[in-house]
Backbone as a ProteinNet text record, in pm:
[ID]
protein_1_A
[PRIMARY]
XXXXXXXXXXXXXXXXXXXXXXXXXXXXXXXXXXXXXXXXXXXXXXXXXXXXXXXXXXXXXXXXXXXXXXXXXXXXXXXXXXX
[TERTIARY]
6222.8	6364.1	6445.2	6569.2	6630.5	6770.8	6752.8	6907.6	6862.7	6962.5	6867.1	6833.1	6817.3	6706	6824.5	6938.5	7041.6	7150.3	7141.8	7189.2	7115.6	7166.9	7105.1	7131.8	7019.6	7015.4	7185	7207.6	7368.2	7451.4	7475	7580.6	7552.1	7440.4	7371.7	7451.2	7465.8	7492.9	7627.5	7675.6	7840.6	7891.9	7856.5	7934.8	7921	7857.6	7876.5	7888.5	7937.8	8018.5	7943.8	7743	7691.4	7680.1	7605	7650.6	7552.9	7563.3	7479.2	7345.2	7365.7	7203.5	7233	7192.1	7138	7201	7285.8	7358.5	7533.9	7512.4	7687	7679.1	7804	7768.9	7745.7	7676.6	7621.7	7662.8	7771	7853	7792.9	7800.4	7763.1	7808.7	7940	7976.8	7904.6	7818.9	7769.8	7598.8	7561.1	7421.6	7432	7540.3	7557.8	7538.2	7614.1	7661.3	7526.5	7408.5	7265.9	7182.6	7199.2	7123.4	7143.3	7291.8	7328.4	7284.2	7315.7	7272.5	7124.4	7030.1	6873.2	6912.6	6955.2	6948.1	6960.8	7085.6	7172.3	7045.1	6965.7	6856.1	6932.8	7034.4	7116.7	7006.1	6957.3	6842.7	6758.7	6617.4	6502.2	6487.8	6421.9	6386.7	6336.3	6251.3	6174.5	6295.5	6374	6483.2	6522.9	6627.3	6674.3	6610.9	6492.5	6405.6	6361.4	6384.6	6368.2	6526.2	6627.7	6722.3	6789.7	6775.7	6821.4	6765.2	6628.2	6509.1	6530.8	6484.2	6469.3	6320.9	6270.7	6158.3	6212.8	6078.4	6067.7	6130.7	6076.6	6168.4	6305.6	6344.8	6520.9	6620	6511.4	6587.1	6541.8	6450.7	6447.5	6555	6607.4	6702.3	6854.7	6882.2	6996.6	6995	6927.9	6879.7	6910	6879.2	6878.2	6980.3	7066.4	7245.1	7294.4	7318	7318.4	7347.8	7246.4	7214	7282.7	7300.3	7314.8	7494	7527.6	7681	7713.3	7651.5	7696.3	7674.2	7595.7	7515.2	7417.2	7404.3	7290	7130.4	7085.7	6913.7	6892.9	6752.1	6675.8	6641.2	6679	6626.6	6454.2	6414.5	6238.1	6167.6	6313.2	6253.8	6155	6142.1	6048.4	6021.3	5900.7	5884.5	5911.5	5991.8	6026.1	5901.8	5911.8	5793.8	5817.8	5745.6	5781.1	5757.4	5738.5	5658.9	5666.1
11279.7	11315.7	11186.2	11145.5	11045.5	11014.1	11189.7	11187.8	11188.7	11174.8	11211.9	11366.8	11370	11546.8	11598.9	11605.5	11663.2	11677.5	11621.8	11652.4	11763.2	11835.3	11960.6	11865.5	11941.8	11846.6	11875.5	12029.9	12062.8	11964.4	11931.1	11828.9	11677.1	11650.3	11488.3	11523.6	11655.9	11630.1	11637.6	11732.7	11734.1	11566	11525.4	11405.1	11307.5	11313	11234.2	11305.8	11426.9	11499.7	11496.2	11552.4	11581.4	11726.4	11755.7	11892.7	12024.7	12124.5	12210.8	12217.8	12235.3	12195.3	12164	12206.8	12141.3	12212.7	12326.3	12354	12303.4	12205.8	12119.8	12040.3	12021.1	11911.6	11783.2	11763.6	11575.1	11413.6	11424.8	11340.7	11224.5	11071.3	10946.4	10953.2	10972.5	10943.8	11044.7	11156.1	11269.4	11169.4	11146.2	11089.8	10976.8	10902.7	10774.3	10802.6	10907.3	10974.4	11010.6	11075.5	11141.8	10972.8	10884.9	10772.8	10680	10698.3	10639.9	10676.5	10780.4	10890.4	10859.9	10856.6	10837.4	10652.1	10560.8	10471	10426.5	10517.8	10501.5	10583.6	10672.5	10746.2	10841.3	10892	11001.1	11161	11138	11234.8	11161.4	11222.6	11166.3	11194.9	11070	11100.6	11250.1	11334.9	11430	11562	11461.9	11604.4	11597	11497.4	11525.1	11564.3	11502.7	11597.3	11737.6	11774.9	11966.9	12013.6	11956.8	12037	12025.6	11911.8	11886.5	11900.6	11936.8	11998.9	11830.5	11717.2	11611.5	11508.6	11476.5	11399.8	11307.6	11213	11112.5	11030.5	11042.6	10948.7	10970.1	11081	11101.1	11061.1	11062.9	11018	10789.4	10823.7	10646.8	10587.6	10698.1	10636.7	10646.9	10739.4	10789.6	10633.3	10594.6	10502.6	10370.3	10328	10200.8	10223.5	10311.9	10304.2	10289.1	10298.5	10301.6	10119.7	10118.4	9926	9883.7	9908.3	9860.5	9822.2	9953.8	9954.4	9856.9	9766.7	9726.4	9791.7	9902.9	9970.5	9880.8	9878.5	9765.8	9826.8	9755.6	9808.7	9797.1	9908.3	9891	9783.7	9736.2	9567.8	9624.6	9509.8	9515	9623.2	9657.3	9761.9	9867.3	9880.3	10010.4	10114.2	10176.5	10261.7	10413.7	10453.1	10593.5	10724.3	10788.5	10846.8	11001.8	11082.9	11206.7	11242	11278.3	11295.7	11426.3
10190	10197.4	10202.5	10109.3	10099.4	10214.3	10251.1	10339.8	10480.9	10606.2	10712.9	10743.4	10861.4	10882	10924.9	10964.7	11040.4	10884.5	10725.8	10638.4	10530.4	10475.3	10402	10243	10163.5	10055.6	9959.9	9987.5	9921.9	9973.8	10090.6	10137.2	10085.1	10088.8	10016.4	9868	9823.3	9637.6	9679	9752	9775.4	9789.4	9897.9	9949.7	9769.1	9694.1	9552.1	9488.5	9480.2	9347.5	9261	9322	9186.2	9160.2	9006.8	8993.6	9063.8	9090	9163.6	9083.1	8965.2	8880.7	8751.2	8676.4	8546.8	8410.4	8436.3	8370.7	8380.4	8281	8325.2	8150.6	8146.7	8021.7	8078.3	8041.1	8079.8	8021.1	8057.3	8033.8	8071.1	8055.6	8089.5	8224.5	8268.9	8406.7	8523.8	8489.9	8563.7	8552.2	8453.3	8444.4	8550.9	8532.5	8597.3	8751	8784.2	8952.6	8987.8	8900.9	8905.4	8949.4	8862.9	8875.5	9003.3	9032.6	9164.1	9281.9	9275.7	9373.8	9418.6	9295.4	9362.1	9401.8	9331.9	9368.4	9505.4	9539.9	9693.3	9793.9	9719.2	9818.4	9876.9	9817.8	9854.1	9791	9730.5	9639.2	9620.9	9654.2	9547.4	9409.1	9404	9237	9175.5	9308.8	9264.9	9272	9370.7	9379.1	9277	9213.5	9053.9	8974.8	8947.3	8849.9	8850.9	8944.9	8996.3	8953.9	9058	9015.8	8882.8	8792.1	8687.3	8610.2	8610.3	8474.6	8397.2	8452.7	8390.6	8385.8	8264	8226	8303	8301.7	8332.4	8248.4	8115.1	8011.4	7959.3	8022.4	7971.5	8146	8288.9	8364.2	8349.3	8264.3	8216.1	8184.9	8060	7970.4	8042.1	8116.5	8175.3	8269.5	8380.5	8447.2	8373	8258.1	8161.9	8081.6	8039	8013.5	8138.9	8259.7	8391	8378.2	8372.9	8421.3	8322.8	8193.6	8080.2	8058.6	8122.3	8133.3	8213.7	8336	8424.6	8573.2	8567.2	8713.4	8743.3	8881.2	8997	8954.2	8877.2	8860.6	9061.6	9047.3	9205.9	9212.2	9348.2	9396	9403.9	9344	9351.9	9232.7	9155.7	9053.4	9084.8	9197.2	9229.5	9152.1	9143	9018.6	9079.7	8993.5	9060.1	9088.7	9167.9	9173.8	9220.8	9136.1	9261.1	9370.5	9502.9	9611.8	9640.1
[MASK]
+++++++++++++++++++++++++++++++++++++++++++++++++++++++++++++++++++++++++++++++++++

């Protein structure tokens, strides 16, 4: 769990204005908010990938336009993982 135990995972997506799941249009600035979000450890990686019905290699690419635009790659590049 990325949030603490006294936060529910709905309020972790509320407080960053991400979307309830995976039906939304997916705009760069919503992918971006998805990528931050795990970055900040506001969501795990495994959570986005459940609630957003996302590969590994399309939350890659979402992740590397992210950095690309000018978003903070993970310090130590850690490899994302599900748990």
């Amino acid at each position: 769990m990325a949030y603490p135990s006294n936060i529910s995972i709905a309020d972790a997506i509320k407080s960053y204005g991400l979307p309830r799941n995976h039906r939304v249009h997916w705009s760069k600035a919503l992918k971006d908010e998805v990528v931050r979000a795990v970055h900040d450890e506001v969501i795990t990686f495994h959570e986005a990938r459940q609630r957003y019905l996302l590969s590994r290699s399309e939350f890659a690419q979402w992740e590397a336009d992210y950095i690309a635009s000018g978003g903070n790659a993970v310090i130590g590049s850690r490899p994302m993982v599900d748990a």
